[in-house]
N, C-alpha and C positions, 0 to 999 in steps of 0.2 A: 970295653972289649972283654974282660973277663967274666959279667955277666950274659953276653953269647956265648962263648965257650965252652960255660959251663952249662947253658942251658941244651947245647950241642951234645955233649959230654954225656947230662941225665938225660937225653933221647934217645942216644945213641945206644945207651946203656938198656934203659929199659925196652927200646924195641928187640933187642941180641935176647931178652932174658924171656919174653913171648915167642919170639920163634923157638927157642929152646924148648919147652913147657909143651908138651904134647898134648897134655890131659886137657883143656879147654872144655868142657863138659859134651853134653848130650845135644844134639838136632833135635829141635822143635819136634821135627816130622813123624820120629816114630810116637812120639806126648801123643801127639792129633790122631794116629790113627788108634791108638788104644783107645783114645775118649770118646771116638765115631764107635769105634765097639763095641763098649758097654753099654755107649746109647743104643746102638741097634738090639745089643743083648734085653735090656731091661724094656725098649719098647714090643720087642719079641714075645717077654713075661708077661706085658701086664695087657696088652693083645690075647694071650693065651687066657690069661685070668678072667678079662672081662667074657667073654667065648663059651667058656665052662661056667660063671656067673650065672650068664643072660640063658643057657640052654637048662642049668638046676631050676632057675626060676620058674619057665617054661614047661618044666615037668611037673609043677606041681597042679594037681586038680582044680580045677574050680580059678582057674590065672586070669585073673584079671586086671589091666593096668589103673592104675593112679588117677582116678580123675580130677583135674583142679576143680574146687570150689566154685560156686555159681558168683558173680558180680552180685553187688547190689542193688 
């Protein structure tokens, strides 16, 4: 019997001392939207980069693309 009691007793105790304790940290939610962000930020950049890339290429004289190698 005193081992319920007591198990009752450290329950009882540690649930009082959670609901007290406000600070419980941060929601996931705003994590997710910052990281959907910088994805969209950095896919934004490097959309930008390749754009400006493919049109310096482009301007140059005489542009011709890559041709693969003939088979043998």
């Amino acid at each position: 019997m005193h081992l319920i009691a007591y198990l009752h007793i450290a329950l009882t105790t540690r649930l009082a001392e959670l609901r007290r304790d406000g600070e419980r940290g941060d929601s996931p939610v705003p994590t997710a939207v910052i990281i959907f962000g910088l994805v969209f930020i950095a896919m934004a950049v490097t959309g930008i980069a390749l754009a400006r890339a493919n049109n310096w290429m482009n301007a140059i004289p005489n542009n011709t693309n890559p041709q693969a190698p003939a088979g043998p």
